[in-house]
C-alpha positions as CSV (number, residue, x, y, z in Angstrom):
1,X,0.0,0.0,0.0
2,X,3.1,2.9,-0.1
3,X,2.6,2.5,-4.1
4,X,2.1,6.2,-3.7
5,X,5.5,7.0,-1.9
6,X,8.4,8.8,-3.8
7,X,11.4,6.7,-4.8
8,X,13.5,8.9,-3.0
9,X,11.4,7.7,0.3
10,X,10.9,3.6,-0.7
11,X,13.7,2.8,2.1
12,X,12.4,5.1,5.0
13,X,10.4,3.8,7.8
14,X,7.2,3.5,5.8
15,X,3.1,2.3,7.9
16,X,0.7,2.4,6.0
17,X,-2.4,3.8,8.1
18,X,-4.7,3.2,5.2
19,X,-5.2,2.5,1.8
20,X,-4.9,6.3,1.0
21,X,-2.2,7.5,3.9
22,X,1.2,6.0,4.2
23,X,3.1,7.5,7.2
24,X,7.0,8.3,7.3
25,X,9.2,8.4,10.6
26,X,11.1,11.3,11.2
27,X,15.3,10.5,11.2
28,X,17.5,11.5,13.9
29,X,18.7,14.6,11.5
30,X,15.2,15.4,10.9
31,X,14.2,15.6,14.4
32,X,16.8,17.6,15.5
33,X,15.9,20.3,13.1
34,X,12.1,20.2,14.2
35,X,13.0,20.4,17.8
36,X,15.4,23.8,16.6
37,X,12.3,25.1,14.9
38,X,10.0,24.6,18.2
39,X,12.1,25.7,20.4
40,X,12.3,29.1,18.1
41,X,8.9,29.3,18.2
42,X,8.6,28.6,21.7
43,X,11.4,31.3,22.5
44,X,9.4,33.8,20.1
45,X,5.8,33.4,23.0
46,X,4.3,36.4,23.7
47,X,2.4,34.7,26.8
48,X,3.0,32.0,29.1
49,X,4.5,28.9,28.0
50,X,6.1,25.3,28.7
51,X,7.4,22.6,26.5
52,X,6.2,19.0,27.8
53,X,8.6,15.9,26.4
54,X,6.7,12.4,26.2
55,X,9.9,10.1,26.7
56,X,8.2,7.1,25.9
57,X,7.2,8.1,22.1
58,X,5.4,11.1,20.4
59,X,2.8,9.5,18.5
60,X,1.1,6.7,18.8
61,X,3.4,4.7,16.4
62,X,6.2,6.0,18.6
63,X,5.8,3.4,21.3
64,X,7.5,0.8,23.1
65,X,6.9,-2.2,20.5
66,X,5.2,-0.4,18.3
67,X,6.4,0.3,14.0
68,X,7.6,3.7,15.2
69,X,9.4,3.5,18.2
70,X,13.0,4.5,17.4
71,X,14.5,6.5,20.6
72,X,17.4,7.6,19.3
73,X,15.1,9.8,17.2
74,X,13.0,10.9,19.3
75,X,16.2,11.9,21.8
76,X,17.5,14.1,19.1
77,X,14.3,16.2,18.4
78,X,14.2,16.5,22.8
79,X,18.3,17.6,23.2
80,X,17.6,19.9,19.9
81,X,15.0,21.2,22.1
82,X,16.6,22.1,25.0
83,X,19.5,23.0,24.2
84,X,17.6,26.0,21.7
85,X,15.0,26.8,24.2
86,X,15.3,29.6,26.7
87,X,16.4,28.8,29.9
88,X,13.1,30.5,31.1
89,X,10.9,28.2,29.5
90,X,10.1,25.3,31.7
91,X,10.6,21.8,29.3
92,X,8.7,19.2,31.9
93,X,10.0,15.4,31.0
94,X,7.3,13.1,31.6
95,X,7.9,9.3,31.4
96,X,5.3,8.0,29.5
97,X,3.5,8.5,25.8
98,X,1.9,11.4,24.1
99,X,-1.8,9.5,24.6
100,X,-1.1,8.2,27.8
101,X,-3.6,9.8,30.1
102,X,-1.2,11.5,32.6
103,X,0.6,13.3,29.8
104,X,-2.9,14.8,28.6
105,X,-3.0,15.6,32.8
106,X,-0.4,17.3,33.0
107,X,-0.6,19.2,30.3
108,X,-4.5,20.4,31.1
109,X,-3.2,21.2,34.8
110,X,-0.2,23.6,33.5
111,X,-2.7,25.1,30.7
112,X,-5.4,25.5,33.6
113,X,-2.3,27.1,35.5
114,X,-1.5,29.4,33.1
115,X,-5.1,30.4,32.5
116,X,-5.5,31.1,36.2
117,X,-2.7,33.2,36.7
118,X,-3.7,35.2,33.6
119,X,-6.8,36.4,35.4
120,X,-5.1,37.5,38.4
């Protein structure tokens, strides 16, 4: 089902989510620009903000077992991260998946945070 995938792409880390959508993983050098161009976007926040890192994957893919789950690149978009995000910016590590319900907690509760100190 990747019929539909550049040549130049045939020997990436292809899933095929459906027959119409076939998915790519992101390389170590790929990841380390996208955490560069987040963090510059993070550093460029008018308001309140904080950068949350799932350490156990950033999709659903991206999991322990799972046809995504490739650390190494996931640890290069996180170090690209903090090392171009301000040092004011909290970047909160959680242990656990994007979809895992204490990373949606703890991302509500600092949002809810923010939004409370905003009225103040």
């Amino acid at each position: 089902m990747t019929s539909g995938v550049p040549d130049k792409y045939k020997n990436r880390l292809l899933y095929a989510w459906n027959e119409n959508v076939t998915l790519m993983r992101t390389t170590p050098e790929e990841n380390e620009e996208l955490g560069r161009i987040l963090a510059e976007k993070a550093n460029q926040s008018k308001g309140p903000v904080a950068i949350f890192l799932p350490l156990q994957g950033i999709s659903e893919l991206d999991a322990p077992d799972r046809d995504f789950w490739w650390p190494e690149a996931d640890q290069a978009l996180f170090d690209a991260i903090k090392k171009n995000t301000k040092s004011e910016i909290p970047i909160i590590e959680l242990d656990c998946n994007i979809n895992d319900p204490l990373f949606a907690r703890a991302v509500t509760d600092k949002l809810l945070e923010f939004l409370q100190n905003e009225e103040k």
